[in-house]
C-alpha positions as CSV (number, residue, x, y, z in Angstrom):
1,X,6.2,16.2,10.3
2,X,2.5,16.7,11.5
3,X,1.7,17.7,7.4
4,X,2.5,16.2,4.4
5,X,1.9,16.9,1.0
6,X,-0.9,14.7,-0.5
7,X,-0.2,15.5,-4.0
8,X,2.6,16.4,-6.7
9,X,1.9,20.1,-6.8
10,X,1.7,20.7,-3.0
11,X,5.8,19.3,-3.0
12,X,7.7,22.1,-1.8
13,X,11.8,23.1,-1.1
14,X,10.7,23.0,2.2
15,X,9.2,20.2,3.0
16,X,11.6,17.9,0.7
17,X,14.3,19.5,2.6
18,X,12.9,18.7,6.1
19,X,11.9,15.3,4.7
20,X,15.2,14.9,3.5
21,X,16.7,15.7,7.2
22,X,14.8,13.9,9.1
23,X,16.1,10.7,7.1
24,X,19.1,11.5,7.3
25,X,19.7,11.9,3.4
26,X,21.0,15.4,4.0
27,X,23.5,17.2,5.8
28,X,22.3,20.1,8.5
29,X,23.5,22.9,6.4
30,X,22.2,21.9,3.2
31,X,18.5,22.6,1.4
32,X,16.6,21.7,-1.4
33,X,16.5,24.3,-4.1
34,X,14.1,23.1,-6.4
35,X,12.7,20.2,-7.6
36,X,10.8,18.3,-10.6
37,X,8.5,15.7,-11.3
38,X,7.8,13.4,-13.6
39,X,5.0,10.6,-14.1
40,X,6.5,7.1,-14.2
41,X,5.0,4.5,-16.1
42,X,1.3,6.2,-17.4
43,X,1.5,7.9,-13.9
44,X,-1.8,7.3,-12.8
45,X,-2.5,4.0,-12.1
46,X,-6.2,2.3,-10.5
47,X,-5.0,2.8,-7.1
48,X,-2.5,5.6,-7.4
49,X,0.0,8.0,-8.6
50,X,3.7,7.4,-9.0
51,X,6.1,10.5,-9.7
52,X,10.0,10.6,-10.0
53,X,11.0,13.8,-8.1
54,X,14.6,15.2,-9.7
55,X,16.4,17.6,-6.6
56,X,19.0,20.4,-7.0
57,X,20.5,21.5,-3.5
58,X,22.9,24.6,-2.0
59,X,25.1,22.9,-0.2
60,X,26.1,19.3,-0.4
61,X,23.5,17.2,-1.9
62,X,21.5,14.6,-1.2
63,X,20.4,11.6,-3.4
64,X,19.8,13.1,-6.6
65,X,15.8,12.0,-7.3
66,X,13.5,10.1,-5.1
67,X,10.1,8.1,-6.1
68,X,6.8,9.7,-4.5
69,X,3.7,7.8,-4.2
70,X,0.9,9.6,-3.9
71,X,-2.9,8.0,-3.2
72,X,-5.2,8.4,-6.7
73,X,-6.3,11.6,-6.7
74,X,-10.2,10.3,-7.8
75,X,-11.9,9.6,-4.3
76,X,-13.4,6.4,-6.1
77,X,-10.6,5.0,-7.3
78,X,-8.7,5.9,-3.7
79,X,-12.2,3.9,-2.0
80,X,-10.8,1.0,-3.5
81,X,-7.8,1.0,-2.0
82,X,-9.2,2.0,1.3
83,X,-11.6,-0.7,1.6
84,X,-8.5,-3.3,1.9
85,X,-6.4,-0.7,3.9
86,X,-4.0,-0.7,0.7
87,X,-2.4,2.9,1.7
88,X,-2.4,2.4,5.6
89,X,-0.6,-1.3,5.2
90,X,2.4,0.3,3.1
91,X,2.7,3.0,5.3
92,X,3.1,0.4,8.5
93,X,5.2,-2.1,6.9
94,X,7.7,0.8,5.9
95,X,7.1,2.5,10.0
96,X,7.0,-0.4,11.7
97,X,8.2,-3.5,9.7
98,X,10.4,-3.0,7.1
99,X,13.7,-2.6,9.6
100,X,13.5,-5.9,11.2
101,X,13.1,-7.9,7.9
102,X,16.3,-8.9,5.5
103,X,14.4,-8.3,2.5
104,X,16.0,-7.1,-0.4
105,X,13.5,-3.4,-0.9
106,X,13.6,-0.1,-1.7
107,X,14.5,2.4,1.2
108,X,11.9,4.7,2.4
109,X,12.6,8.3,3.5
110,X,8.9,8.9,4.9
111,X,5.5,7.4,5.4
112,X,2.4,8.6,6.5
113,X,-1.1,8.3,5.3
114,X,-4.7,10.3,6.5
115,X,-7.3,7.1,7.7
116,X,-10.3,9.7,7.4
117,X,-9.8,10.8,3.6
118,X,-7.2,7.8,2.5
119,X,-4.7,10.9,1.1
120,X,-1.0,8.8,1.6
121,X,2.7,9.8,0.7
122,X,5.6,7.3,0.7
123,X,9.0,8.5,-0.2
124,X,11.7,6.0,-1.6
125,X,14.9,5.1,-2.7
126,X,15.3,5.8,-6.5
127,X,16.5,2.6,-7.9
128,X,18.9,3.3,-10.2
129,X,20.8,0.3,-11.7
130,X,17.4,-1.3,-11.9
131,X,15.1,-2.7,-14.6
132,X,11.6,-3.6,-13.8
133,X,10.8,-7.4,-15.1
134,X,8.0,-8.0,-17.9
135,X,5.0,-9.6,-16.4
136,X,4.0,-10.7,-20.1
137,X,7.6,-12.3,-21.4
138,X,7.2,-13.7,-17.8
139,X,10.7,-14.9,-15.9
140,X,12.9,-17.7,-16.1
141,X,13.9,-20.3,-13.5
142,X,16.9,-19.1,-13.0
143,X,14.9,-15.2,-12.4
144,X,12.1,-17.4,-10.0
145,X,14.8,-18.5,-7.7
146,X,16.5,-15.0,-7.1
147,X,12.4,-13.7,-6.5
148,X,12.0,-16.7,-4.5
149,X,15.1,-16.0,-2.4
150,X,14.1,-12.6,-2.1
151,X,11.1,-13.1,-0.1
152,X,12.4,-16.3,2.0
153,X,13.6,-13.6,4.8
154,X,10.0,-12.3,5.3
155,X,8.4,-15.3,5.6
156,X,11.0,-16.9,7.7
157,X,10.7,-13.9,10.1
158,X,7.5,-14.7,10.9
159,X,6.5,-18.2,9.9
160,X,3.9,-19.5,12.3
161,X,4.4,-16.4,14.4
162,X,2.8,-13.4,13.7
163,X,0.3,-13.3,16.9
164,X,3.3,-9.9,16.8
165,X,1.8,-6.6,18.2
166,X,3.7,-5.1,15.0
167,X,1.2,-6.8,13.0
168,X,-1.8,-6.0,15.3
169,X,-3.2,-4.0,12.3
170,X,-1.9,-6.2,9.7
171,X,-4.9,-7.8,6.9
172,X,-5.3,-11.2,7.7
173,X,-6.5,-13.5,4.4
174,X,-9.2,-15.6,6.2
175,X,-12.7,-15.0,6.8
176,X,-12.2,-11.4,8.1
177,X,-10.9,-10.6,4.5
178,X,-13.8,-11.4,3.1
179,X,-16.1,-8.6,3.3
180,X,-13.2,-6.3,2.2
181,X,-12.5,-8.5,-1.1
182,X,-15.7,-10.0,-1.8
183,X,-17.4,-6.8,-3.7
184,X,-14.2,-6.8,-6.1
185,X,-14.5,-10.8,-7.5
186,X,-18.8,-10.4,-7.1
187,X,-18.2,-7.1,-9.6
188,X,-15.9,-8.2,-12.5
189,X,-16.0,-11.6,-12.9
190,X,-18.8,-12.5,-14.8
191,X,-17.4,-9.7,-17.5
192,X,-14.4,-11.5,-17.7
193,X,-15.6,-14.4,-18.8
194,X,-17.8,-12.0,-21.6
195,X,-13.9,-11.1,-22.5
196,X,-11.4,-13.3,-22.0
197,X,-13.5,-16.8,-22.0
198,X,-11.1,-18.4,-24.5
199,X,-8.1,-17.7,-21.7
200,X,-9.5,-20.7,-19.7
201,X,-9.7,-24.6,-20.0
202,X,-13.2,-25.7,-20.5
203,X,-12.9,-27.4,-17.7
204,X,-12.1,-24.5,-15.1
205,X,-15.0,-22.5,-17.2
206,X,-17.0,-24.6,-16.2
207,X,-16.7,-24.4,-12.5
208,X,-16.1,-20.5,-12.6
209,X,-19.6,-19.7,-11.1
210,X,-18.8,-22.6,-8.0
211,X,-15.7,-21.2,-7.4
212,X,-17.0,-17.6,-7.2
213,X,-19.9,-19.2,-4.8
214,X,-17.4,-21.2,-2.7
215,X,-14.7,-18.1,-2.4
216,X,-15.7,-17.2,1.3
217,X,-14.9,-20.6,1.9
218,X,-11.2,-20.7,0.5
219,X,-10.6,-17.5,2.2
220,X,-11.1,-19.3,5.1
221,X,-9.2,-22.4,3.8
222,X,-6.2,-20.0,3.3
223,X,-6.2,-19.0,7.1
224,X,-5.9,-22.7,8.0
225,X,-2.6,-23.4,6.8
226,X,0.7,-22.2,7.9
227,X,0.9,-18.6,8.5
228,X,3.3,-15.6,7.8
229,X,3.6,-12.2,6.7
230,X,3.9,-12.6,3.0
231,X,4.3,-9.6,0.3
232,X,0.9,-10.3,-0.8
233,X,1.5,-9.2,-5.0
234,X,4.4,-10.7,-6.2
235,X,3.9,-10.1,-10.0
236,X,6.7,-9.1,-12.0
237,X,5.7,-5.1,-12.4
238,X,6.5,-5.5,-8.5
239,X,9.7,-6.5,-8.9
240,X,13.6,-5.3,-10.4
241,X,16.3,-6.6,-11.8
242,X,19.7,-5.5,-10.9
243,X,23.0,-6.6,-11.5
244,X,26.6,-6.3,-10.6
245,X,27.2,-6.1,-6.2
246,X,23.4,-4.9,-5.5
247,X,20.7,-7.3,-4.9
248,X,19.9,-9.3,-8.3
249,X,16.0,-8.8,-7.6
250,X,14.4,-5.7,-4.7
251,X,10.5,-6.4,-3.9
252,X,8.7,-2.8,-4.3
253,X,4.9,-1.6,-3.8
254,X,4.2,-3.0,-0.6
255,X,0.6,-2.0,-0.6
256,X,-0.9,-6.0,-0.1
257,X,1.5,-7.0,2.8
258,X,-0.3,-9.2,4.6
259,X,-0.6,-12.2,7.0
260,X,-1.9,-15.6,4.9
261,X,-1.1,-18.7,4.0
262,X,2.5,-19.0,3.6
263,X,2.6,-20.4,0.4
264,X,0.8,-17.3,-1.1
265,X,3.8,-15.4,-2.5
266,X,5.1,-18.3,-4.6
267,X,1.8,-19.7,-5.5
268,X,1.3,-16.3,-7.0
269,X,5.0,-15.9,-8.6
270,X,4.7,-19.5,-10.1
271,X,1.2,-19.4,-11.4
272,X,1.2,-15.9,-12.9
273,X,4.8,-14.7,-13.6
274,X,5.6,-17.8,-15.3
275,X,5.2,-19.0,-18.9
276,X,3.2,-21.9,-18.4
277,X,5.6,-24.4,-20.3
278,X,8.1,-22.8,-17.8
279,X,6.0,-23.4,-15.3
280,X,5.3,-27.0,-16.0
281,X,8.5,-27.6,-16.7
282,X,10.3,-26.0,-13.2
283,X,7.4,-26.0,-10.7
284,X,8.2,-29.4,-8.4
285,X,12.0,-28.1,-8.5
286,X,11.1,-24.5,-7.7
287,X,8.7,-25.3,-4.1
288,X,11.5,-27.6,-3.3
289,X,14.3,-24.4,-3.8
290,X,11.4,-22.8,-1.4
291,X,11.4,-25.0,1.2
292,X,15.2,-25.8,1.2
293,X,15.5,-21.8,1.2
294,X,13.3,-21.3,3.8
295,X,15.1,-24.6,5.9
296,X,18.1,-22.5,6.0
297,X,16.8,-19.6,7.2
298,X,15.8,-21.7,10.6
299,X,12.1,-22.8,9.7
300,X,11.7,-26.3,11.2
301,X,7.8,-27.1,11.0
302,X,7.8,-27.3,7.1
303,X,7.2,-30.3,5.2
304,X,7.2,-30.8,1.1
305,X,3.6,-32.3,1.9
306,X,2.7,-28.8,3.5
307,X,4.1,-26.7,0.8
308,X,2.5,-28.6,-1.9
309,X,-1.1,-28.4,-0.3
310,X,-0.6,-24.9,0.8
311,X,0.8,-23.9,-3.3
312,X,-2.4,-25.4,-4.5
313,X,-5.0,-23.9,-2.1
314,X,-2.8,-20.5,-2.4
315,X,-3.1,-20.9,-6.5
316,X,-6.6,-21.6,-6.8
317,X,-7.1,-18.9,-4.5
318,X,-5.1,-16.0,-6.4
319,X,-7.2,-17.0,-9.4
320,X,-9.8,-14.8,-8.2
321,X,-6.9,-12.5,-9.0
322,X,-7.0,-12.2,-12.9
323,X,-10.5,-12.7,-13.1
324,X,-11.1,-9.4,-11.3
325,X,-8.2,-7.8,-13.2
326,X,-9.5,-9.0,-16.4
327,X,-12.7,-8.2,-15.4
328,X,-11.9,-4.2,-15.2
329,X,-10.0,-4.5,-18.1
330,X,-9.8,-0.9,-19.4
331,X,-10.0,-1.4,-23.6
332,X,-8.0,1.3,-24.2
333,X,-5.1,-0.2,-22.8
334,X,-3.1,-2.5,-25.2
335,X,-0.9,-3.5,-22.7
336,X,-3.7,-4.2,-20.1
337,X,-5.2,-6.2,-22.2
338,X,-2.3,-8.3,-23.6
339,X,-1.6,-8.8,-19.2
340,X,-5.0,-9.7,-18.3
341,X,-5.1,-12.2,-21.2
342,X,-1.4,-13.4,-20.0
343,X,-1.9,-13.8,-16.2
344,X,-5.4,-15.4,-17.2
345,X,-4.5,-18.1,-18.8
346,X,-1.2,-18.8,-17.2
347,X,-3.6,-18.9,-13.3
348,X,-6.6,-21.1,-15.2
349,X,-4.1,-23.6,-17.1
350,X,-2.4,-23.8,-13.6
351,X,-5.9,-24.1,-11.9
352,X,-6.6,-26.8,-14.9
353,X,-3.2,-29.0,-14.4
354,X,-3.5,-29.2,-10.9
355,X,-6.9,-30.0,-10.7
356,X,-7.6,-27.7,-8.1
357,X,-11.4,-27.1,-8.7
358,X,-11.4,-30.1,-6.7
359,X,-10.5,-28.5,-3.7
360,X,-13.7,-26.2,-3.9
361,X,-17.0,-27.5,-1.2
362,X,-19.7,-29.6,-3.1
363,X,-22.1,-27.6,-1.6
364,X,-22.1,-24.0,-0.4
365,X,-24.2,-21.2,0.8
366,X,-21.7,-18.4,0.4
367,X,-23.1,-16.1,-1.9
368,X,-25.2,-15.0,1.5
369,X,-24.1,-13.8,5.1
């Protein structure tokens, strides 16, 4: 399909149909008869639009709805994305990646994406059956180890290997990540703190403007430890609950798949998605449940010392996270506000327990070159 529709209103019986074939979701002699949509969640998002498609058929049928993401349809907001290649990276994990990984996701019927204008579609599995989990309630342990045990496979795939030409194109969270990320952190974080500044320990406070000055330095620090292709955004609106013989937890939006520091995805998971007295209370068993996890899936260069010192780099990294989310904190949005207060001070009392402002240089240059 040299064309694709780069919005909701350009869907047509046509193309679902020929979509729908050439994934193998419908039967030669059958044909989408019509079709509609509806906005999930508050439908447009900052990076893009998410639509449930409902299907009627002559003939037999196919599945009865898919999900359809669509790039925002505000050039800005789609610049954004297109500065870190969010669009083009889904669209090559699902083309090129996604059949070679046990990883418990969503299936996807087509994927394609315009480089020149950033206009993407990707067409998936409807999960029915599924809840998504509540990044604000946060998880439980016993939730953290089924997320934990979703993502293993992935990492295991390509622990300390990913020199892969199917990840030639792949974002790689060192130095070369920098330019990309830097104007997002430089932009927000200072009105975060106007915002949110009782989120965070006095003590991280007081290091915020260090840390933003040494962050070209821990990008690099990331690309020094162990490294594999990791989700990239394991927060709980990226994830679903199931039950009964499906998989308890399925990994969607694959938009930050990326190559880093192989501690990234639960350093993120354990710092953000957990309460912090959960956190506290679960965190040494949890990396161990990692690295046992990860043991049995055939990785034999992994120590307890290296996931300890590659969880704490990886957390004080993803701090930059919530500042920047806090930071373009929309104040019309209850619920945004009530997650970027949540995820704020769950990463800084992390940041604070650990320490981990120690890890930052005592002298840097980084705001230049």
């Amino acid at each position: 399909m040299s064309e694709f529709p780069t919005e909701p209103e350009g869907l047509s019986a046509e193309w679902l149909t020929e979509m729908l074939h050439g994934a193998n979701m419908l039967g030669a002699d059958s044909a989408v008869t019509g079709h509609t949509v509806t906005l999930i969640g508050e439908g447009v998002g900052l990076l893009g639009l998410v639509v449930r498609i409902g299907l009627t058929y002559d003939g037999a049928g196919g599945p009865e709805s898919v999900v359809i993401k669509f790039a925002h349809p505000l050039a800005a907001n789609r610049a954004i994305a297109n500065n870190t290649r969010m669009y083009e990276r889904e669209v090559t994990f699902f083309n090129t990646i996604a059949d070679s990984v046990d990883v418990p996701k969503p299936a996807c019927y087509f994927a394609a994406v315009i480089a020149e204008t950033g206009q993407n579609i990707v067409v998936l599995e409807d999960l029915f059956g599924y809840q998504p989990a509540d990044q604000i309630s946060g998880v439980d342990v016993v939730q953290a180890r089924l997320v934990i045990d979703a993502f293993v496979p992935l990492h295991a795939a390509f622990w300390n290997n990913t020199a892969q030409p199917m990840l030639d194109t792949a974002m790689r969270v060192d130095t070369n990540y920098v330019p990309a990320f830097m104007p997002s952190l430089l932009g927000t974080w200072e009105r975060c703190l106007e915002l949110f500044d009782y989120c965070i320990p006095a003590d991280v406070l007081a290091e915020i403007p260090r840390y933003v000055a040494s962050f070209r330095e821990l990008h690099r620090a990331m690309g020094e430890h162990a490294q594999t292709l990791v989700h990239g955004d394991v927060r709980l609106d990226n994830v679903m609950i199931g039950s009964g013989e499906q998989h308890p937890v399925v990994l969607i939006d694959w938009q930050a798949v990326m190559v880093s520091n192989g501690l990234h995805d639960l350093a993120y998971l354990l710092s953000q998605s957990l309460t912090v007295e959960c956190r506290r209370a679960h965190e040494t068993e949890l990396i161990e449940h990692y690295l046992a996890r990860m043991v049995e899936h055939g990785v034999t260069d992994l120590t307890i010392e290296q996931c300890w010192s590659g969880y704490e780099t990886g957390v004080l990294f993803l701090f930059s996270y919530p500042l920047i989310i806090a930071g373009a904190f929309d104040p019309a949005n209850e619920r945004g506000k009530r997650l970027a207060e949540e995820i704020l001070r769950r990463s800084a009392q992390t940041v604070s327990d650990r320490g981990l402002m120690r890890l930052l240089p005592d002298q840097t240059s980084l705001l230049g070159g």
